[in-house]
C-alpha positions as CSV (number, residue, x, y, z in Angstrom):
1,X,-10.0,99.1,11.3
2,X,-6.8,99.6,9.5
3,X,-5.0,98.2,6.5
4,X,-3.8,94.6,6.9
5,X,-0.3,93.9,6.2
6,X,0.0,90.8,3.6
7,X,0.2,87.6,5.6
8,X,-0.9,84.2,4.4
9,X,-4.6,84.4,5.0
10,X,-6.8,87.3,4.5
11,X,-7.9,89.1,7.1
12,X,-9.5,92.2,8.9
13,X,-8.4,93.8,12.1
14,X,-9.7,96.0,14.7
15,X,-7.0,97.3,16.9
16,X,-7.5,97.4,20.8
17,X,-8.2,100.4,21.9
18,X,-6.5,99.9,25.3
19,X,-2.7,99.5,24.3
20,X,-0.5,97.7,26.2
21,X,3.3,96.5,25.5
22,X,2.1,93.4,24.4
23,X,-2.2,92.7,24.1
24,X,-4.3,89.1,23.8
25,X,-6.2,88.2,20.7
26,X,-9.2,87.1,19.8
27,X,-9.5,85.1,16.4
28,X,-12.2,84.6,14.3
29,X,-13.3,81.6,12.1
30,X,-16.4,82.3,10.0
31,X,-18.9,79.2,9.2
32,X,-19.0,77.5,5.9
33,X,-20.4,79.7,3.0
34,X,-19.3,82.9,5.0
35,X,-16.6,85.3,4.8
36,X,-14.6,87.1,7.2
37,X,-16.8,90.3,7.2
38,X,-19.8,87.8,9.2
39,X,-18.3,87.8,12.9
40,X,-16.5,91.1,12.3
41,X,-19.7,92.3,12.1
42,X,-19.5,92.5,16.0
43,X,-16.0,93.3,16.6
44,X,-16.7,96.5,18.3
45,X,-18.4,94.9,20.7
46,X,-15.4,92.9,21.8
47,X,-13.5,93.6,24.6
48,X,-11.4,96.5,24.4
49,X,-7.8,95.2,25.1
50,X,-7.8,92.6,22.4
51,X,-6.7,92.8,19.0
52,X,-9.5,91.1,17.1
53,X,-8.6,89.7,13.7
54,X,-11.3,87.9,11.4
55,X,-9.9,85.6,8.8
56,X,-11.2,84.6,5.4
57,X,-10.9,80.7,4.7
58,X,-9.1,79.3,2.0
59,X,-11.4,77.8,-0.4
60,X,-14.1,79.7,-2.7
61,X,-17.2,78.8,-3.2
62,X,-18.7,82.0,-5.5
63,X,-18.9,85.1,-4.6
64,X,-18.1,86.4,-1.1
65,X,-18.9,82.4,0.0
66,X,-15.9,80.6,1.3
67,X,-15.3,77.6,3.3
68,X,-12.4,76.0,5.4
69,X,-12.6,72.5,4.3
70,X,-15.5,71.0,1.1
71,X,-18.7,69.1,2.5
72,X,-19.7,66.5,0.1
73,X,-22.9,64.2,-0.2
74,X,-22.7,60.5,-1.2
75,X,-25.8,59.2,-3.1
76,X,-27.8,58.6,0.1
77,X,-27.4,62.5,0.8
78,X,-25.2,61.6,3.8
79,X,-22.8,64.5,4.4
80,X,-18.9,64.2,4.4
81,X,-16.2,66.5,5.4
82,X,-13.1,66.8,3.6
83,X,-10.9,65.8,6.2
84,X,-7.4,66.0,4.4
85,X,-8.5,69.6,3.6
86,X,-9.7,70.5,6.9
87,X,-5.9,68.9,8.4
88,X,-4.5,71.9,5.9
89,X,-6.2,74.4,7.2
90,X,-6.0,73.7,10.5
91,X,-2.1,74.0,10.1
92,X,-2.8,76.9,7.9
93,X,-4.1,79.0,11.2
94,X,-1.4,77.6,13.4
95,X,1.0,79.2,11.0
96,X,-1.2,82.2,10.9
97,X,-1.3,82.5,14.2
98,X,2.6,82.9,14.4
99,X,2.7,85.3,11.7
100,X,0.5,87.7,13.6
101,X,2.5,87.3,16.6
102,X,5.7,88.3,14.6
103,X,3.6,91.4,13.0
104,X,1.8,92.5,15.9
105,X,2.4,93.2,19.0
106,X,0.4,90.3,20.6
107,X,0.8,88.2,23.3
108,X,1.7,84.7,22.0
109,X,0.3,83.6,25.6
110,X,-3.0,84.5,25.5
111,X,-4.8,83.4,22.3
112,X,-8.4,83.0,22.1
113,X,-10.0,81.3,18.8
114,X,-13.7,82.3,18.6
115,X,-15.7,80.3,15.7
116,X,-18.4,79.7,14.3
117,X,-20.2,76.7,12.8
118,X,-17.5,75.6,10.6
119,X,-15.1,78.1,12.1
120,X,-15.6,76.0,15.7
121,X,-15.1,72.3,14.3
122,X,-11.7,73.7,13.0
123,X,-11.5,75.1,16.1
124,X,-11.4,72.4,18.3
125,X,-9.2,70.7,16.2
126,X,-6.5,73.7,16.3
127,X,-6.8,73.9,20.2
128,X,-6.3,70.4,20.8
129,X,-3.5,69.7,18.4
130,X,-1.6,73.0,19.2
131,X,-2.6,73.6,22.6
132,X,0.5,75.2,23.5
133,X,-0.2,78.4,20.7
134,X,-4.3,78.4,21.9
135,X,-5.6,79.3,25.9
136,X,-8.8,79.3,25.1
137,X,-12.0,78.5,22.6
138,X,-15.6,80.0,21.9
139,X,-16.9,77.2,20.0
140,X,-20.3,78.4,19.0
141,X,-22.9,76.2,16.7
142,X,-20.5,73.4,16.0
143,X,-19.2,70.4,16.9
144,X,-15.8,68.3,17.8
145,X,-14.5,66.4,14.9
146,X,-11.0,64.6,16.4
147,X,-10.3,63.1,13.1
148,X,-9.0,66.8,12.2
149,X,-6.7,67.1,15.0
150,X,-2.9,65.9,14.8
151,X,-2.3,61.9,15.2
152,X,-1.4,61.5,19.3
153,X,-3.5,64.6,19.7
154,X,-4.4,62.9,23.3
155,X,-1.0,62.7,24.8
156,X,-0.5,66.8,24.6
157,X,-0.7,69.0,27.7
158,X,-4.0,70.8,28.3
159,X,-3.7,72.0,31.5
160,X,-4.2,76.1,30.1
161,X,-6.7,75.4,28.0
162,X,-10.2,76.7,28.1
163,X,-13.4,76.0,26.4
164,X,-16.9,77.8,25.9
165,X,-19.3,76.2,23.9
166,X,-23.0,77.4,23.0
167,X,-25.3,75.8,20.7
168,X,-28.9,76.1,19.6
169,X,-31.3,73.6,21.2
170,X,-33.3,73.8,17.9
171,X,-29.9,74.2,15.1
172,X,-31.1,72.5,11.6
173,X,-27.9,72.6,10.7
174,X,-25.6,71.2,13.3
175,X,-27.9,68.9,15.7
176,X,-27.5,70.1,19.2
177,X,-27.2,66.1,20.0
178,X,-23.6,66.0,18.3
179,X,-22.6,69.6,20.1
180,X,-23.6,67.9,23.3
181,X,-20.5,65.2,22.8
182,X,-17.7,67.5,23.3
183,X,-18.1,68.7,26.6
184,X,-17.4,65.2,27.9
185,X,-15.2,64.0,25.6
186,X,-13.1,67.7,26.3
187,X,-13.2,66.8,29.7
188,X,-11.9,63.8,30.0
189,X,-8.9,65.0,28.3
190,X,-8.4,67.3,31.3
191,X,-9.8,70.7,29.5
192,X,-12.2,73.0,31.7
193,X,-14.9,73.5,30.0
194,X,-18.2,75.9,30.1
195,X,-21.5,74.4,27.9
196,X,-24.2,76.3,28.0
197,X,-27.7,76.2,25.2
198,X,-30.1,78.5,23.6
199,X,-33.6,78.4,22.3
200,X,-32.3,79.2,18.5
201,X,-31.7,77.9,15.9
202,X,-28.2,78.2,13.6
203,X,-27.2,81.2,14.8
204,X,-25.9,83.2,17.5
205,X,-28.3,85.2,20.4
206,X,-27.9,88.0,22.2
207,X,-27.5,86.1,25.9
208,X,-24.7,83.7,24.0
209,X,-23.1,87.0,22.9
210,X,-22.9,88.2,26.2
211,X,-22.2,84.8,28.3
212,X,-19.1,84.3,26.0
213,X,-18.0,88.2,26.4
214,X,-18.3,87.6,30.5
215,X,-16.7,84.4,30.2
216,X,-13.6,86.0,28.3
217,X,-13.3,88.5,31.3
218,X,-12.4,86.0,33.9
């Protein structure tokens, strides 16, 4: 790990170990209530050509907690995200995303977000309003939320985009009926995508861990 240089968002980053003139990246997006230590918790088992860079979201929510975008309940306890705040932070990473690529030498081409929970709703929203800055998703434990994504979001070219999603058949958090809707929604806008489920709850399992590693090798 080394020092990171002062962009917009915090963030950690494990260099690749395999240098070349220019390498991909892989970007994490932590869930809501996390930070940006969570996924870099398994950075070193990441493919060794990448750069891997975990970023801390924008808004606190006590200590070491943050979030991308607030949840709020209405009286009935129905849940509501903050979709003005999500839109802001899905241009946040976009912009993030270019800073990197001016500070590091990392190929603008090949640009792979990797969230979590949280992390994946935002996402999906990135990927499909920016497609030409993202070539592919690992959208783990979360689910697509097009009211984040850019107005017209439908007429933008996704013909180098990829998606892998994973959820847990028994999440308490995010149903596995709502991850279910993206594949087919996704594909219908012409992305390829790869679905696959796991007997866990909200979480990530070893066999997910490893289908999304193969998956990025191809």
């Amino acid at each position: 790990m080394q020092l990171t240089m002062n962009l917009s968002l915090h963030h950690l980053v494990r260099e690749p170990k395999i240098k070349l003139e220019k390498n991909p990246l892989l970007l994490l997006l932590h869930g809501y209530g996390s930070n940006e230590e969570d996924l870099f918790s398994f950075a070193s088992e990441l493919p060794e050509e990448y750069y891997v860079v975990s970023v801390r979201a924008p808004y606190e929510l006590g200590y070491g907690s943050y979030a991308w975008y607030a949840i709020n309940f209405d009286a009935d306890e129905n849940k509501f995200s903050d979709i003005p705040q999500a839109q802001e932070s899905r241009d946040l990473i976009a912009n993030f995303i270019d800073e990197l690529v001016a500070n590091y030498p990392i190929d603008a081409t090949k640009i792979t977000l990797i969230g979590f929970s949280q992390g994946t709703i935002l996402s999906y929203a990135i990927a499909l309003s920016y497609p030409e800055k993202i070539q592919r998703v690992v959208a783990m434990s979360g689910y697509l939320n097009t009211e984040m994504a850019t107005s017209n979001f439908e007429n933008n070219d996704f013909s180098h985009l990829k998606i892998f999603a994973s959820h847990g058949t028994v999440d308490q958090v995010v149903p596995v009926d709502w991850a279910r809707k993206a594949a087919p929604a996704l594909t219908k806008l012409g992305i390829e995508v790869v679905y696959k489920e796991y007997p866990i709850g909200h979480g990530v399992a070893p066999q997910n861990f490893y289908d999304f590693k193969n998956w990025l090798q191809h």
